[in-house]
N, C-alpha and C positions, 0 to 999 in steps of 0.2 A: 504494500500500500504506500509504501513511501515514494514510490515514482509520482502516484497519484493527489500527492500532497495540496495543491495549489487547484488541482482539478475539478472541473463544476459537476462534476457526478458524484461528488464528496459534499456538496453542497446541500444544504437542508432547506433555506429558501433563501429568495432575493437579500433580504436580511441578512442572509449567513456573515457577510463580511464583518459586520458593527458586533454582532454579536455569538461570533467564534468560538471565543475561548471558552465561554459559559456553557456549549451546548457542543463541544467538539468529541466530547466520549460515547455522544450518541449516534455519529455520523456514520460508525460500520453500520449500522442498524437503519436506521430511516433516511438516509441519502440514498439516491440513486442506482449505486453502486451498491449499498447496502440491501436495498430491496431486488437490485436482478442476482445478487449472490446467493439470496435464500430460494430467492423464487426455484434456482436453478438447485439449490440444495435439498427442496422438496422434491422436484422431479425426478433428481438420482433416485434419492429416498425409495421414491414410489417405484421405480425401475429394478430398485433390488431387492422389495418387496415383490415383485411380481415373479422374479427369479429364485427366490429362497429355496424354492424345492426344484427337482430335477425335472418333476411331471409337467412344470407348467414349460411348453416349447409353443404356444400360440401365439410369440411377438415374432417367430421367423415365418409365419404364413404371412406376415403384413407387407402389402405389396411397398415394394420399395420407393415409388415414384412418392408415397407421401410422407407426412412432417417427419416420422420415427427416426429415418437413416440420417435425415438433415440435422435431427437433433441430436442423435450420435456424433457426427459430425464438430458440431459447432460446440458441444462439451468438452469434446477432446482436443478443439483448438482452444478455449477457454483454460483451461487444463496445461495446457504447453507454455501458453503463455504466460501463465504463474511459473513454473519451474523456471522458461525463461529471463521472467523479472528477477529472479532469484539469482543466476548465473551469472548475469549481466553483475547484480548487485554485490554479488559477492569475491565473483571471480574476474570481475572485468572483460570476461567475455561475450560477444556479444551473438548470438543462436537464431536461426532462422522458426520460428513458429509453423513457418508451412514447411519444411522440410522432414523427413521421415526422422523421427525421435526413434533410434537406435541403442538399448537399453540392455546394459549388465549390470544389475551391483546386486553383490551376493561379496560370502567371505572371501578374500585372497585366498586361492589354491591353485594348486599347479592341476589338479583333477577335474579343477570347475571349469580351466583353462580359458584365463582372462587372455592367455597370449595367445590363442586362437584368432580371439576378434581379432587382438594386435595387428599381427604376423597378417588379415586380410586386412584393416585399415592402411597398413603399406602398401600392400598389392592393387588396393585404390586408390592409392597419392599416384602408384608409376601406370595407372591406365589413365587416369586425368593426365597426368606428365605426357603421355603419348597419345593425348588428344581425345580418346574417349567419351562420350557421351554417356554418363551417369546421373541417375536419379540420387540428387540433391539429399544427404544425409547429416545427420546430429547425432554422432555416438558418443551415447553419456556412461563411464563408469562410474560405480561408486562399490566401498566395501574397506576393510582393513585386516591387514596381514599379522600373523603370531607375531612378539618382537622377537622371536629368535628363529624366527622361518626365513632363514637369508633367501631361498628361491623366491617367493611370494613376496619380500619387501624389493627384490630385484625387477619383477614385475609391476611392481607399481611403478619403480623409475619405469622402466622401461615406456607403459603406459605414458606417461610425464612426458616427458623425452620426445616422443609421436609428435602429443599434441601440442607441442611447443614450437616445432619444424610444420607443422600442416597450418596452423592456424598464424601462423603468419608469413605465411604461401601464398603469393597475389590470385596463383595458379588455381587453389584449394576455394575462392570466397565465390559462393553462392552454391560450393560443389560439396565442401566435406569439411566438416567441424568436430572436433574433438574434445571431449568434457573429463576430466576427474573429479570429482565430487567428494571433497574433504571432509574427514571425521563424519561418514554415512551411519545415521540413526534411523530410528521409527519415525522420530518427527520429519525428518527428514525426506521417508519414503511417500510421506498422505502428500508432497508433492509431487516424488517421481511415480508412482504406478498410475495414478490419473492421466499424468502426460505422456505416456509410453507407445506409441507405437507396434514398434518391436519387442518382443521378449527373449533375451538371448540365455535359453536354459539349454548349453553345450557341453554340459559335461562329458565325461569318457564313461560308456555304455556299462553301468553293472556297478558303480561306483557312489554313487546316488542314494541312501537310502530313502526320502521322498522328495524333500525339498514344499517349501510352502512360498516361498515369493513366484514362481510360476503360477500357480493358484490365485492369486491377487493379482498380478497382471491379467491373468487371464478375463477377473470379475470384471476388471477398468476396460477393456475391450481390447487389451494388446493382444498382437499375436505370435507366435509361436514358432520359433525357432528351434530345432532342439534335437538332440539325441534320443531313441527310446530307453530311457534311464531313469530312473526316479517316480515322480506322478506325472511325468511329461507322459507313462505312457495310456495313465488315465484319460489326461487330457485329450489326447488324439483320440482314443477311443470314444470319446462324448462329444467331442465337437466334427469328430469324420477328418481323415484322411487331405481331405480337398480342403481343408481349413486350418492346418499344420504344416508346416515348411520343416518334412525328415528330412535328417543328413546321418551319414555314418557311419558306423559299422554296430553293428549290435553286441550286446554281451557274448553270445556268443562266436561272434566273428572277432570280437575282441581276445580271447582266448585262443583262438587259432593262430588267430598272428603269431601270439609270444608261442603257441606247438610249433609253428615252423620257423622260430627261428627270426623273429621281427627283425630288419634291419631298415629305420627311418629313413635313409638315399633312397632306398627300391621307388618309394611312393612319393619321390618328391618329382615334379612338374617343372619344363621349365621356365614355369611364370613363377613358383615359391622357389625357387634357384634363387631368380631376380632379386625376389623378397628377400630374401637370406643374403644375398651377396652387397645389398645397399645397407643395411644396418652391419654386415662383419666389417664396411669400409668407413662406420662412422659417421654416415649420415645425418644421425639421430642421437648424436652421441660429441657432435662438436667435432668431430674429427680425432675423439677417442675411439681408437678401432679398440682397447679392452675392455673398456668399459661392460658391454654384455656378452662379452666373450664366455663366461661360465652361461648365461643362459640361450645362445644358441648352439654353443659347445654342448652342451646336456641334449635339445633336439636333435642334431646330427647324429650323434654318437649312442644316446642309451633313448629317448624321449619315451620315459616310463608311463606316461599316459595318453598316445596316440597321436597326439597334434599331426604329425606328417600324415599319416596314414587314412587321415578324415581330412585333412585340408582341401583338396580337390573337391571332393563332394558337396566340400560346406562353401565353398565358391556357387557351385553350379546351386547349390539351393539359395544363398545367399542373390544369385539371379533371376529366380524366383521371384523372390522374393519384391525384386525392383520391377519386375514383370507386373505382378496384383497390383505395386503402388500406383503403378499409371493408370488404372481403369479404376478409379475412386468410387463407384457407385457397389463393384466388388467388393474390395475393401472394406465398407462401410457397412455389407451385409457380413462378411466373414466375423466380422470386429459383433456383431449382432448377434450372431450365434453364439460364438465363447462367450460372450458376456451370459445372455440367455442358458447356457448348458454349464452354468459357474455353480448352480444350487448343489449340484452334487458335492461340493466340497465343504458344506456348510454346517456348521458345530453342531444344528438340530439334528440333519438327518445323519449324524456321524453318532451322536448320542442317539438317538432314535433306536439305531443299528447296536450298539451297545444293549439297549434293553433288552430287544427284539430275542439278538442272537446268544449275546453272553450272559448278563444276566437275569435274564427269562422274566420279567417284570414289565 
């Protein structure tokens, strides 16, 4: 609200100016601003009342040409543009609201594999570099590393590092933005899952015991990027196939690799060569080539939790994925669904299911 300071939508009437300071605690409330906040805060309300349970799916019969999709829509640009006053405010960065909100924050691990995105946010700076025509992106991390996890706090420079060389890239402005999101809390989150887009739930297949910020993007209407691991694999299952962006190898093709013998080269491309070759020479790193020498040293040599071996794929889905963004009336119903098929995850019918099953009551 502080951008909004001076702003007539903060304004309680003509009068306001004379008599400000007396009536200014009341302005979130009965100003303008104040009344389309609730208004819109009701409407969710009632949106996820209609979803609580799994049975209710008669918002995806609603034909699309009316207010529903539009109002999908315009929440989750409402939505973007609070995280973005935030970013601005905070980070001095400055985030495109129409742009695809491209979303990880979960804890630092090398399993959740934040260097996944990474390792493709570069493979994005060098198809912009070579002229490329890309749908315009905002990848925001957020999350924090054990203090004695050197790999994990390696990767957050790493992350750092990116978005320091991309975003002040003449090449990169209107194309690709790069976010880290300091000291990521819960308060934190009731602005990123709202604004979210994308949900980047990548872990390494088998590794996952459920994971619950997928589930919350999911209810905000992001959608789903992911490996089948954790309740990613729920989620596909409830909102279908055609509404989830897989990539991967699965549990059990993940085990196969390490039976034959996994060697990370076998599966590397040579676009993630590229990738690999502009950060070993420093790019990203000031012209320190050691800088992340232990952690592409670690993918080359041992990369204990697949990154090479899923990279490829997660390109071609991450293509996809810019493929749905173009036809916005898609998107907007996909985003309608997940929301819509989110009651299954909901503390009633999980206690419900408790009664039911376990304790027979």
């Amino acid at each position: 609200m502080a951008n909004l300071q001076y702003s007539p939508l903060l304004a309680l009437s003509p009068l306001d100016g004379r008599y400000k300071n007396k009536c200014e605690e009341l302005s979130p409330f009965f100003s303008e601003f104040g009344l389309m906040r609730y208004r819109l805060k009701i409407e969710i309300l009632w949106l996820k009342k209609l979803v609580r349970t799994p049975q209710i799916k008669e918002l995806e019969t609603v034909d699309p040409d009316i207010f529903l999709l539009d109002k999908i829509a315009e929440t989750k640009l409402i939505g973007k543009h609070h995280l973005a006053t935030y970013i601005f405010d905070n980070l001095g960065i400055s985030v495109d609201p129409s742009s695809m909100f491209d979303v990880q924050v979960k804890r630092i691990h090398e399993y959740k594999r934040q260097h996944l995105l990474a390792l493709w946010i570069v493979n994005q700076y060098l198809r912009i570099k070579n002229g490329a025509d890309i749908v315009p992106r905002t990848v925001i991390f957020g999350g924090k590393a054990a203090p004695g996890y050197y790999m994990a706090k390696l990767i957050v420079q790493f992350i750092c590092h990116i978005a320091e060389v991309v975003n002040n890239d003449p090449d990169m402005d209107g194309k690709l933005r790069v976010v880290f999101l300091p000291n990521y809390s819960v308060k934190l989150g009731e602005l990123v899952y709202p604004a979210a887009d994308l949900s980047e739930q990548i872990s390494t297949a088998g590794k996952e015991a459920s994971g619950t910020g997928n589930m919350k993007f999911q209810m905000n209407g992001a959608l789903t990027i992911g490996t089948l691991d954790g309740a990613n694999v729920e989620i596909r299952d409830l909102v279908g196939g055609e509404n989830f962006f897989l990539f991967g190898h699965d549990e059990k093709g993940i085990a196969e690799l390490w039976q034959n013998g996994y060697d990370p080269k076998h599966y590397m491309s040579a676009e993630l060569w590229e990738t690999i070759n502009l950060i070993k020479g420093g790019h990203f790193s000031q012209g320190d080539k050691e800088k992340f020498r232990p952690l592409i040293g670690n993918l080359l040599n041992h990369d204990p939790f697949c990154v090479m071996a899923d990279f490829s794929d997660y390109c071609d889905a991450q293509d996809r994925v810019s493929s749905a963004w173009k036809d916005h009336e898609r998107w907007n119903r996909m985003s309608l669904i997940n929301t819509a098929r989110s009651g299954f995850f909901s503390s009633d019918r999980s206690i419900r299911d408790y009664c039911n099953n376990i304790w027979g009551i």
